[in-house]
C-alpha positions, 0 to 999 in steps of 0.5 A, spaced: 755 238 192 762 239 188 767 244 189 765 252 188 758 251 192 762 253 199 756 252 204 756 251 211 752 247 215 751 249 222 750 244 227 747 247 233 745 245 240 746 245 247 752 241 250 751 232 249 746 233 244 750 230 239 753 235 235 760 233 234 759 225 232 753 228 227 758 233 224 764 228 223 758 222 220 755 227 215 762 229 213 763 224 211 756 223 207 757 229 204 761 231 197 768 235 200 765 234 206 770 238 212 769 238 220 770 245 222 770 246 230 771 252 233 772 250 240 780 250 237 780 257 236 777 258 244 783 253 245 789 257 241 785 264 245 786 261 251 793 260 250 795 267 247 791 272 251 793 274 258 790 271 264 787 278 266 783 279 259 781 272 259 779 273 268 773 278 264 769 272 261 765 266 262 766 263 256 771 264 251 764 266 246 763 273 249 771 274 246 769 279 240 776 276 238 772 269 238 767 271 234 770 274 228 776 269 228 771 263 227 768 267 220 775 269 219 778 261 219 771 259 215 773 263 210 780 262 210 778 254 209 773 255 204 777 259 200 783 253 202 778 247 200 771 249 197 766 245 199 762 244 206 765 245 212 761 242 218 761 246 225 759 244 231 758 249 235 752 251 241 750 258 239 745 260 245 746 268 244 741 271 239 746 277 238 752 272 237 749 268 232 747 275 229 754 277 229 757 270 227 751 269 220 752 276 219 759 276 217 758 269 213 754 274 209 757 279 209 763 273 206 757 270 201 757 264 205 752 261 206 749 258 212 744 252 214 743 253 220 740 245 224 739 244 231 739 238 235 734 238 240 733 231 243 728 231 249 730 234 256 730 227 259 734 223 254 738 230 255 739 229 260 741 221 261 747 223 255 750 228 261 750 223 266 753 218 262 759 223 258 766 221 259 772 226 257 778 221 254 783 221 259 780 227 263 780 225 270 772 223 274 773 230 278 774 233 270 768 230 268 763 232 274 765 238 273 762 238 266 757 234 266 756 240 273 756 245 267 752 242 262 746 240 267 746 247 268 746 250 261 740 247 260 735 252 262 740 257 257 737 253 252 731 253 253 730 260 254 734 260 247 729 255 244 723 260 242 729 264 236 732 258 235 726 253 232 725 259 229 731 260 226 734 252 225 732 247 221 730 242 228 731 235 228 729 231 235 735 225 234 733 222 241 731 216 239 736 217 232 743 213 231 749 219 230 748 215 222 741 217 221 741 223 224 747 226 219 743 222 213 737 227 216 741 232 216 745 231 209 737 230 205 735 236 208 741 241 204 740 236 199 733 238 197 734 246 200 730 244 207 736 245 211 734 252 215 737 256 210 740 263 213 737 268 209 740 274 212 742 280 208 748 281 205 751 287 207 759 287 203 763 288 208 766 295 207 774 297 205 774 303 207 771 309 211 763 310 209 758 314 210 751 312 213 744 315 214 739 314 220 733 317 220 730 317 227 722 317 227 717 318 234 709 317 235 705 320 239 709 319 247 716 322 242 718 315 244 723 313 237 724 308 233 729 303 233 729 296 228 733 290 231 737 288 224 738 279 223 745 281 221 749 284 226 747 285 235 744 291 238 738 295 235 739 300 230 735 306 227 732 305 220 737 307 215 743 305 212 750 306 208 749 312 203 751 310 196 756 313 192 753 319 188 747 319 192 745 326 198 746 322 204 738 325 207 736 321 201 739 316 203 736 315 209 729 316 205 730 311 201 733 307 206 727 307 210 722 306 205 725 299 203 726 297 210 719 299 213 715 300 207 714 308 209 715 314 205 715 319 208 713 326 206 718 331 207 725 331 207 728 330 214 732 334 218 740 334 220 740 333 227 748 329 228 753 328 224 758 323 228 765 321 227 766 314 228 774 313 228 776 306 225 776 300 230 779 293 227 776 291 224 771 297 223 773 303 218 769 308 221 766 313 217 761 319 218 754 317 221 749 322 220 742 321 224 735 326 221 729 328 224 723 324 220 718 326 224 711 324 228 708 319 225 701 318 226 697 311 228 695 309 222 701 310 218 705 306 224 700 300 223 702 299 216 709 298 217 712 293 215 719 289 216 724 285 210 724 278 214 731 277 212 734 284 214 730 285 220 726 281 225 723 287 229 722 294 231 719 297 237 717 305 240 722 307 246 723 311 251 730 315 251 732 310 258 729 304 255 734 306 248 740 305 253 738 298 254 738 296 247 743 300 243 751 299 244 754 305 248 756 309 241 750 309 238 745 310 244 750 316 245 749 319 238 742 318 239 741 322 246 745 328 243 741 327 237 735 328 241 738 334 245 739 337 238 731 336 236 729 340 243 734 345 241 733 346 234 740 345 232 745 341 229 750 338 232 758 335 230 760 329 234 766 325 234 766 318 237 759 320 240 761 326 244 761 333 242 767 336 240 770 342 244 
């Protein structure tokens, strides 16, 4: 790969699996090859914010500040070098992965995402043998502790990352033939290519369309898109020139092959107000209906945009939806019972 093809390859997987070593051997294998570790921008993040706000974490992952700096540094870097840049990093939370990838795409990065799975025993022996250097052997108990214990996270992980990762057992591979793997796989395009959607990330405030469809219980609809976390209603940005209910037509015919009938009905329009690094805009939910059982066993998804939908009750939406959007559903179906629109801003009813 030469300079202008700005890849990068994503080595995933769970702690001592050998991601690291393997990212600086197939570095060095491939043309502008670059490590790119965001572990540093864990460090510098531990160093900037105050205790208090890092007392509210676990791990530096759960930091939204994390996640988008670690896009904004890839960015940054493939703009200043080109090439590939080579990241190490265990992602074991889908929806991080979802934010993280999303943000790639919505870059034009490309993204091939592996992951190294040695089997648990072998695992296992590496934890037992890691040293930090220099650390003290309180230090290293203390992570090889931490390590032994992420190991069922993994696991549980396993079902979306198999799916999701191109999957090298290098258990019984040297670092150097585990990175040759690794470096023929993205030479001949079998390297877990991320074929996410590509949403642009916007430049300024936009207007959205959501149309909310039920079955036959009034449970609605909700989607769980690949490229960014939390469920969501089928639906869309609206386009320039286009009516913004037609857009939520549209919307839902290219995301579940359904046409509907008839034009949906106005239920909310919400204000969302700007949120670095979100611009905001107005958010618009429409009343599509009742479908009826043999239409919703014809619904279809586009694998690279969402990766399920599922019926749910208003209790179970709470569940799924991040809190402005579950707000702006629950006042969205307090207007169908009334059969009157209603405005909102951030979610809530205005005065």
């Amino acid at each position: 790969m030469g300079r202008g093809v700005d890849v990068i390859v994503w080595i995933n997987g769970t702690f001592s699996a050998g991601k690291t070593s393997t990212a600086r051997e197939l570095a060095a294998l491939l043309p502008d090859g670059t490590v790119y570790d965001p572990e540093l921008i864990g460090d510098v993040l531990r160093r900037l914010l105050p205790d208090k706000r890092l007392a509210e974490v676990t791990d530096y992952q759960d930091l939204p500040s994390w996640r988008r700096l670690v896009v904004d540094a890839a960015a940054a870097m493939l703009a200043e070098l080109g090439g590939v840049l080579v990241v190490p990093m265990t992602l074991l939370k889908q929806e991080y992965r979802d934010e993280i990838f999303g943000a790639l795409a919505a870059r034009r990065i490309t993204v091939r995402h592996v992951l190294l799975a040695p089997e648990e025993t072998i695992l296992r022996e590496r934890i037992a043998t890691r040293q930090e250097p220099g650390a003290p052997e309180v230090a290293d108990v203390r992570v090889r502790q931490w390590a032994y214990d992420h190991i069922p996270v993994y696991q549980q992980a396993l079902g979306w990352l198999t799916a999701d990762a191109h999957v090298i057992d290098n258990g019984r591979l040297t670092v150097r033939e585990t990175a040759e793997r690794i470096a023929e796989a993205v030479r001949t395009d079998t390297a877990g290519l991320c074929d996410i959607v590509q949403t642009p990330e916007p430049t300024r405030e936009t207007v959205a369309s959501g149309v909310l469809l039920f079955d036959d219980e009034d449970r609605v609809l909700l989607v769980d898109p690949t490229y960014k976390p939390g469920w969501e209603f089928p639906g869309g940005v609206v386009e320039a020139g286009e009516a913004p209910a037609c857009a939520g037509v549209r919307e839902v015919e290219e995301e579940l092959g359904l046409t509907l009938d008839r034009m949906p009905a106005l239920l909310v329009v919400d204000w969302e107000p700007p949120r670095a690094p979100a611009y905001g805009g107005l958010r618009l939910l429409f009343d599509g209906g009742r479908l009826e059982r043999d239409r919703i066993a014809r619904l279809r998804l586009p694998g690279p945009e969402l990766r399920a939908w599922r019926f749910v009750t208003e209790a179970e939406a709470a569940g799924l939806l991040p809190p402005q959007r579950f707000e702006r559903l629950r006042w969205a179906l307090r207007a169908r019972e009334r059969g009157c629109p209603l405005y909102l801003e951030a979610g809530r009813p205005t005065p």
